[in-house]
C-alpha positions as CSV (number, residue, x, y, z in Angstrom):
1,X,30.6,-24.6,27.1
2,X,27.5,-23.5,25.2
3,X,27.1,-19.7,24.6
4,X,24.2,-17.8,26.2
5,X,21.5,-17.3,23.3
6,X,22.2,-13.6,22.5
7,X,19.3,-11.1,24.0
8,X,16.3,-10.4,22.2
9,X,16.2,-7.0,21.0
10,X,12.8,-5.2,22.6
11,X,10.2,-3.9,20.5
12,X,10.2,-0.8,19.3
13,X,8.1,1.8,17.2
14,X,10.8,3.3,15.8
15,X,12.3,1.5,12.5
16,X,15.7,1.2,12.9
17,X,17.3,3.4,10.3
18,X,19.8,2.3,7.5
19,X,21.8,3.9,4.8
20,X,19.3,2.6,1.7
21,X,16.4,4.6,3.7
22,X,14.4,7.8,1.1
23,X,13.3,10.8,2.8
24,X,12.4,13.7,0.4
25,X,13.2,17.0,1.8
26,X,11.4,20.3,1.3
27,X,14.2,22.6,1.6
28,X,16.0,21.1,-1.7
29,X,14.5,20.4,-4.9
30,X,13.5,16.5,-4.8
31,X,15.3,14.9,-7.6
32,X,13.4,11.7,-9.2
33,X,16.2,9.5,-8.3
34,X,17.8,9.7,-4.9
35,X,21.7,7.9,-4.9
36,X,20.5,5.3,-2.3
37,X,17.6,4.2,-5.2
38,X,20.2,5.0,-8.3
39,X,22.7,2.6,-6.3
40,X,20.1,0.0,-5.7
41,X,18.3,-0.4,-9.3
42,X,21.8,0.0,-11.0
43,X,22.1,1.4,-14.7
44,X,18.3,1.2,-15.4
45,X,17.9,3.8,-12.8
46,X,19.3,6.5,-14.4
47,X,17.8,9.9,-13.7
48,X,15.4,11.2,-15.4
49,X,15.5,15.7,-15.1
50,X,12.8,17.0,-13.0
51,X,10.5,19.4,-15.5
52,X,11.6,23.0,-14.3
53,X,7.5,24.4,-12.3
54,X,7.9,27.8,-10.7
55,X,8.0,27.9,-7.1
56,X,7.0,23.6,-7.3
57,X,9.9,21.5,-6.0
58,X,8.0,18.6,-6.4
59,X,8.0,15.8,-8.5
60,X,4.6,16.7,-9.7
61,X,2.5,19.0,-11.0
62,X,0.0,20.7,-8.7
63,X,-2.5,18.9,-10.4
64,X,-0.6,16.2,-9.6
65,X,-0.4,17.0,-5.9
66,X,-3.8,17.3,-5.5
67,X,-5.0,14.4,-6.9
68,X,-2.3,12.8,-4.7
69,X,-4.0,14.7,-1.4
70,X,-7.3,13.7,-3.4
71,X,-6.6,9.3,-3.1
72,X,-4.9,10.0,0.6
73,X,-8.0,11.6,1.7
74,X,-10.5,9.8,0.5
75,X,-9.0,6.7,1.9
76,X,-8.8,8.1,5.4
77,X,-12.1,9.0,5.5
78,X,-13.2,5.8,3.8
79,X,-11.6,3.9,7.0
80,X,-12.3,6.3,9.4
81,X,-15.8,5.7,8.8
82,X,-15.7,1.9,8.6
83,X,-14.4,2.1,11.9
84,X,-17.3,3.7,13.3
85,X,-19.6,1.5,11.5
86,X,-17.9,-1.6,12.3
87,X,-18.3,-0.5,16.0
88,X,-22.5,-0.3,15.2
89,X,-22.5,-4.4,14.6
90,X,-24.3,-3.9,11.1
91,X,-21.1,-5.1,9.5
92,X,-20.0,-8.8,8.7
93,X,-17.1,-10.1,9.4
94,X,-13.5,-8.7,10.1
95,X,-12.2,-5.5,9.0
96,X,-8.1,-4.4,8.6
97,X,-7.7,-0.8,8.5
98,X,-5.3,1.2,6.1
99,X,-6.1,4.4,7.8
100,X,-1.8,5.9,8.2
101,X,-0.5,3.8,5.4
102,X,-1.7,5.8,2.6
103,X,1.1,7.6,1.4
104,X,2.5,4.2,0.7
105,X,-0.3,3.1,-1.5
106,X,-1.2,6.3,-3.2
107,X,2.8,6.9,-4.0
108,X,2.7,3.7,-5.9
109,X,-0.4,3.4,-7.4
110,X,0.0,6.8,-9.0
111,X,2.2,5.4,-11.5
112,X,-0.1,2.8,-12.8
113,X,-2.2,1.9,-15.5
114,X,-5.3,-0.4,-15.6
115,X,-3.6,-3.1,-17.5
116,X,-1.4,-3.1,-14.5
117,X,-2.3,-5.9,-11.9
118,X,-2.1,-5.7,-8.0
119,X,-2.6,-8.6,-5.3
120,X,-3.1,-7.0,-2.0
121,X,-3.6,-7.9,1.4
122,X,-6.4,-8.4,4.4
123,X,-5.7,-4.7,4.4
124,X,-6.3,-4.1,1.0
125,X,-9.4,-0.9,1.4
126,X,-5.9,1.7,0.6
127,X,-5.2,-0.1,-2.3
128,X,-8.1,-0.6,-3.7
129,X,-8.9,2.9,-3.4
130,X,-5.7,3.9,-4.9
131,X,-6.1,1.6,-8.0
132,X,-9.3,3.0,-8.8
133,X,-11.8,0.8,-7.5
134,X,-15.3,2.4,-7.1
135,X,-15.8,3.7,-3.2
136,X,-19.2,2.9,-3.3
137,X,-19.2,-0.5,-4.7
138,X,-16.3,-1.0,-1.9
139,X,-18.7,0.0,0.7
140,X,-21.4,-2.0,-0.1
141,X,-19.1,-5.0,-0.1
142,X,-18.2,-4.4,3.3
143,X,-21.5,-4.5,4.2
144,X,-21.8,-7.8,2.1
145,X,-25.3,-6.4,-0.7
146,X,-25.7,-7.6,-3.9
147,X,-24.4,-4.4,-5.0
148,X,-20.7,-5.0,-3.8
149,X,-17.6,-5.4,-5.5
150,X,-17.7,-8.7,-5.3
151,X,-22.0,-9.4,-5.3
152,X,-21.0,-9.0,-1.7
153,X,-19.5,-12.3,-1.5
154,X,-15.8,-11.2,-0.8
155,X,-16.2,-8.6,2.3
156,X,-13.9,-6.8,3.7
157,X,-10.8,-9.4,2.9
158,X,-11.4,-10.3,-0.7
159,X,-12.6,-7.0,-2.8
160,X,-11.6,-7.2,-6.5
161,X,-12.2,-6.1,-9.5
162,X,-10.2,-6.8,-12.5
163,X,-11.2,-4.0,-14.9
164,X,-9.2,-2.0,-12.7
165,X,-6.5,-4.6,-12.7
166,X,-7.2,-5.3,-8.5
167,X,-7.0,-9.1,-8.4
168,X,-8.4,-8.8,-5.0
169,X,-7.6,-8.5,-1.5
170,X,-6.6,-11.6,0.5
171,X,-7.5,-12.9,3.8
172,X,-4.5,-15.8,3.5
173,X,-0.9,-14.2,4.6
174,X,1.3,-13.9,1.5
175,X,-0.9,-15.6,-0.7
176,X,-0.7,-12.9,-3.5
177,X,2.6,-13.1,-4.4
178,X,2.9,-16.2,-6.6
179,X,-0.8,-14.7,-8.3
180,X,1.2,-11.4,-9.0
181,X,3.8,-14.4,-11.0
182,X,1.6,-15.3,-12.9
183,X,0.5,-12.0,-13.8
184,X,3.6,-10.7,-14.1
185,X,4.4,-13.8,-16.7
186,X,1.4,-13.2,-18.9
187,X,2.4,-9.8,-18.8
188,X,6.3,-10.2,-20.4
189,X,4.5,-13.1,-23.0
190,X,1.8,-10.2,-23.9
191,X,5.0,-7.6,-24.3
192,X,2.5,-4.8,-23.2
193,X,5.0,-3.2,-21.0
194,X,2.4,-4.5,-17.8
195,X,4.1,-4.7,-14.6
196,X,2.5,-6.8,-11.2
197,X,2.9,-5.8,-7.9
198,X,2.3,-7.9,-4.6
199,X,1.6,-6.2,-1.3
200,X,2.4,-8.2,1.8
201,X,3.2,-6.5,5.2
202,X,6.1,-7.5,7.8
203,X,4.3,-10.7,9.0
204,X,3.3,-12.3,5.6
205,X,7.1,-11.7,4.6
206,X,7.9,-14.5,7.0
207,X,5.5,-16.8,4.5
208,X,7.3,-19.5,2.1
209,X,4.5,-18.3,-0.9
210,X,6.4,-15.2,-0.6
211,X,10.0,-16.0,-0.7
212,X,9.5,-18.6,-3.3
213,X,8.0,-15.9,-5.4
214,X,10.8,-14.2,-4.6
215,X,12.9,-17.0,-6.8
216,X,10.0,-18.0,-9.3
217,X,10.3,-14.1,-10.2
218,X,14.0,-13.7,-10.1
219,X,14.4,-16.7,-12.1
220,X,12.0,-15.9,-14.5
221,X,12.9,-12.2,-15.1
222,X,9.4,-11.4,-14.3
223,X,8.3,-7.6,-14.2
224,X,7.0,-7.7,-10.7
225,X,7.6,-5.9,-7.9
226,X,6.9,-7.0,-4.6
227,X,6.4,-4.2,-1.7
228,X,6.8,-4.7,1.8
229,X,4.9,-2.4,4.3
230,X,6.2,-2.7,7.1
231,X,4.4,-1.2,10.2
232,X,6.7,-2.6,12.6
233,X,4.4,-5.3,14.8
234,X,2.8,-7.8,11.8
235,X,0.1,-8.5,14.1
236,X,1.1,-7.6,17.7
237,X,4.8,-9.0,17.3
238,X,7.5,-6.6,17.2
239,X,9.4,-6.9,13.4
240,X,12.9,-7.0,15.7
241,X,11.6,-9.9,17.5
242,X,10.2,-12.1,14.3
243,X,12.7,-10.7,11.3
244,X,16.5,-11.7,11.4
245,X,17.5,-8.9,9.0
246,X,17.5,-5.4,9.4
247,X,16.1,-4.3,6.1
248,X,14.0,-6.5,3.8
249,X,16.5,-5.4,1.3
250,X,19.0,-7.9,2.5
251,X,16.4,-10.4,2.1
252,X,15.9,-9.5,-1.6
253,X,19.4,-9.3,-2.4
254,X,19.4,-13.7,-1.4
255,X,17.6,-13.6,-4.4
256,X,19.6,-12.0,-6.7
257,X,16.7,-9.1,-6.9
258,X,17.8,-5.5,-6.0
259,X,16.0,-3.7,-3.3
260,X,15.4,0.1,-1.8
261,X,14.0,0.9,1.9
262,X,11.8,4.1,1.7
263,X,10.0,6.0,5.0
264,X,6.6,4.9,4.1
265,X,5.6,8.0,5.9
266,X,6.9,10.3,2.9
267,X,4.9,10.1,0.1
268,X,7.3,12.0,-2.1
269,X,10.0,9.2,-1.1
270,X,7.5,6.8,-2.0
271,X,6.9,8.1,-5.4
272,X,9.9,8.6,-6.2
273,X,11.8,5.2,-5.4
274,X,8.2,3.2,-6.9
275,X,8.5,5.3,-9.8
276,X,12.1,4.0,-10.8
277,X,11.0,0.6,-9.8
278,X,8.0,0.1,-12.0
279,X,10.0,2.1,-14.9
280,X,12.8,-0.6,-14.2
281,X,10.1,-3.6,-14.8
282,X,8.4,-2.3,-17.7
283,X,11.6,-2.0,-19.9
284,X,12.4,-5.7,-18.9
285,X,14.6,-4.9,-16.1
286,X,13.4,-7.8,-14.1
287,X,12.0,-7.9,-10.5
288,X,12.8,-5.6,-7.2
289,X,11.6,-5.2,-3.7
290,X,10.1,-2.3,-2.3
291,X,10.2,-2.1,1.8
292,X,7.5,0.7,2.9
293,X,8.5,1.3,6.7
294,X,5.5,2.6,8.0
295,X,2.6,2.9,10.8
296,X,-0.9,1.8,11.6
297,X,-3.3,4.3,13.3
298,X,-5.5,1.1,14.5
299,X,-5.0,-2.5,15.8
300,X,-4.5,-5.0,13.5
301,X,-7.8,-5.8,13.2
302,X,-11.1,-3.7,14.6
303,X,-11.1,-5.2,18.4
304,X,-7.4,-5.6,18.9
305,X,-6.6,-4.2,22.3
306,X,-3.2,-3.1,21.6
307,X,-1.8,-4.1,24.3
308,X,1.9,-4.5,22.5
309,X,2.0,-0.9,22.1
310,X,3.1,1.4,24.9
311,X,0.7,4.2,26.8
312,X,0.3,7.2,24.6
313,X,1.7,5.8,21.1
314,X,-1.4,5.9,19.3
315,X,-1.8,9.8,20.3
316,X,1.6,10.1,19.2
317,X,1.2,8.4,16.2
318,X,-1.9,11.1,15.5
319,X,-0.4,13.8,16.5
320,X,3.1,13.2,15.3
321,X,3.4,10.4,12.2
322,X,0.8,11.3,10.2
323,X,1.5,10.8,6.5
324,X,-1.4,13.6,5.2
325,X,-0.6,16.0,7.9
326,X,3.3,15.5,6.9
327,X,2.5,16.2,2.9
328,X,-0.2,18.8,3.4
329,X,2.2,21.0,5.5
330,X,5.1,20.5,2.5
331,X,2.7,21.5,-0.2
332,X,1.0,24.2,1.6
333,X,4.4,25.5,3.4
334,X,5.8,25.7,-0.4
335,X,3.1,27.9,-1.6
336,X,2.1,25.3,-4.5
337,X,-1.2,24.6,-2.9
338,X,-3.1,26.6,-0.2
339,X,-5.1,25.3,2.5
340,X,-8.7,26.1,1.2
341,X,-7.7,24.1,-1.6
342,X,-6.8,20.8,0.4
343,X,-10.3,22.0,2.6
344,X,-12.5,21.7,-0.5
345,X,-10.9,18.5,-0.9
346,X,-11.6,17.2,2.9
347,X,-15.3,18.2,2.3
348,X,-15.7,16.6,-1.1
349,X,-14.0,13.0,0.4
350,X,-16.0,13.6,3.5
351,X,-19.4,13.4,1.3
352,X,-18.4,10.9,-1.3
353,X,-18.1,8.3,1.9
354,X,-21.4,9.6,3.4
355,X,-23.2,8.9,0.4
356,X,-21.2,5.6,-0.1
357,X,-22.4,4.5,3.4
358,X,-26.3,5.4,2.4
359,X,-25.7,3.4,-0.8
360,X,-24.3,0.4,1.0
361,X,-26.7,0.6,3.8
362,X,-30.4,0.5,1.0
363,X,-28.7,-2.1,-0.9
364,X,-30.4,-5.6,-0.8
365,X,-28.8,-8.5,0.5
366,X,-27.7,-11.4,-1.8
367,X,-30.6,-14.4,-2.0
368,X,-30.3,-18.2,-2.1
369,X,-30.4,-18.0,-5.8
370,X,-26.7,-16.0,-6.0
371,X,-25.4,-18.8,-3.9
372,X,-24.6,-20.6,-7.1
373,X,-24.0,-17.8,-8.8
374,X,-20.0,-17.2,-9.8
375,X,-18.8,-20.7,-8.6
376,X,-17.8,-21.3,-12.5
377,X,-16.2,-18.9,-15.1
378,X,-18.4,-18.6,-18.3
379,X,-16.7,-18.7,-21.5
């Protein structure tokens, strides 16, 4: 007789937790390689000594930390405020927020360089941001002017620039994981120590583009990392329901490539395990896999109803799970950095993204003449 198909496990908001999972902790000083990360990476992991700062426990410097708070903030405000604008109509298109993801980004993208490439996602605004990409030009792109990114062709979904080594957002699930290959492949025949990293979140991990990166890279020794961020619904499906594993980390290891599960929440965890990561890569170590478990502070998209989460999460979420509250009260409660000082920040993000909205919102729209404009690479 035929067994009962076992029960489907019920959504939840809650990650489960697992043994590989990073958490920093303020009371002890945070070492740049936890065990769970050393074990992971193997010998190329080995620990580096934390420089000895008076009264800092942290990985970083305060100038460090601030320009950490700096990125986290900005990015907030930045989706904060397309949120409010998007609501107004005068915006094309759809919009993805990033807005309680940005330690994860931030925690990453600190340790890059420009010649350092990134394929992101259809929620790509925090990672752009974090790479470097101009606010203002970001803005305007949203709002589709000449004066974008992208000449205001991308939008929301599809902001690049390559100076900063963003090869662009991506409104196709998974899609920049075999780009970050290639990158990745150039990088190792250029020898310029160059690492790529593909973002996808907990939906897009389901994609074939993505596993099969997963072997081109492994096979390949490529120096690409590939981060999961897992907010725990992909779109409005719970990760329990769609993902047979318990950590993306077992995933990785059918590959051959090692893997460490960090709270996405922590940017300090985040640092820390990305740092050994990327250090890994860039002295030929080969590929890994990041997983990020994380939360979203909006629906998948601007309009999404919600309806998968229960009454009172968001609110929770707010009040409870958010990434900048969580670091400001470590750096402030360890005396490295007061409260005025993160205040002044606050005000400064809080005016770059008012005058990025009054740039975006005087720029001209593209003509008929740009339509042909960009279609072919000039030589």
């Amino acid at each position: 007789m035929a067994k009962k198909p076992a029960k489907k496990s019920k959504p939840t908001t809650k990650a489960k937790s697992t043994k590989r999972v990073v958490k920093a902790k303020l009371a002890k000083p945070v070492k740049l390689v936890s065990k769970p990360v050393k074990k992971a990476l193997g010998k190329r992991a080995a620990a580096k000594p934390v420089p000895k700062r008076k009264g800092n426990v942290f990985p970083l410097d305060k100038a460090g930390l601030l320009a950490a708070y700096r990125t986290m903030r900005t990015i907030r405000e930045f989706e904060e405020r397309v949120h409010d604008e998007f609501a107004t109509g005068d915006i094309p298109g759809f919009v993805h927020l990033y807005a309680g993801e940005e330690a994860s980004g931030t925690g990453i993208m600190m340790h890059l360089k420009d010649i350092d490439r990134i394929a992101s996602t259809h929620r790509g605004h925090g990672h752009c941001i974090a790479k470097g990409v101009d606010v203002k030009a970001m803005m305007a792109e949203i709002y589709g002017k000449v004066t974008g990114s992208c000449r205001g062709k991308g939008g929301s979904m599809h902001i690049a620039d390559l100076s900063k080594g963003m090869m662009g957002a991506n409104g196709i699930l998974g899609a920049g994981a075999p780009l970050i290959c290639g990158a990745a492949l150039a990088a190792k025949y250029r020898g310029d120590g160059a690492v790529g990293i593909s973002f996808v979140g907990d939906g897009a991990s389901n994609q074939g583009t993505f596993l099969e990166s997963l072997n081109l890279a492994a096979v390949w020794n490529l120096p690409a990392i590939f981060v999961v961020e897992n907010n725990g619904y992909a779109e409005s499906t719970s990760r329990d329901y769609a993902v047979a594993v318990d950590s993306y980390v077992d995933r990785a290891a059918g590959f051959g490539l090692p893997g460490v599960t960090v709270d996405g929440l922590d940017f300090f965890a985040v640092y820390e395990a990305a740092g050994e990561i990327i250090r890994r890569a860039r002295e030929g170590g080969g590929p890994a896999l990041l997983e990020c478990k994380m939360i979203r502070m909006f629906g998948h998209f601007e309009g999404d109803q919600q309806t998968y989460r229960a009454k009172g999460e968001v609110e929770d979420i707010r009040a409870n799970k958010d990434c900048i509250k969580m670091f400001s009260e470590r750096v402030v409660e360890s005396g490295v950095i007061t409260r005025a000082e993160l205040a002044s920040i606050d005000d400064t993000a809080h005016a770059l993204i008012e005058e990025a909205v009054a740039y975006a919102k005087a720029a001209a729209l593209p003509t008929a003449k740009d339509l042909t404009n960009d279609v072919y690479v000039s030589y």
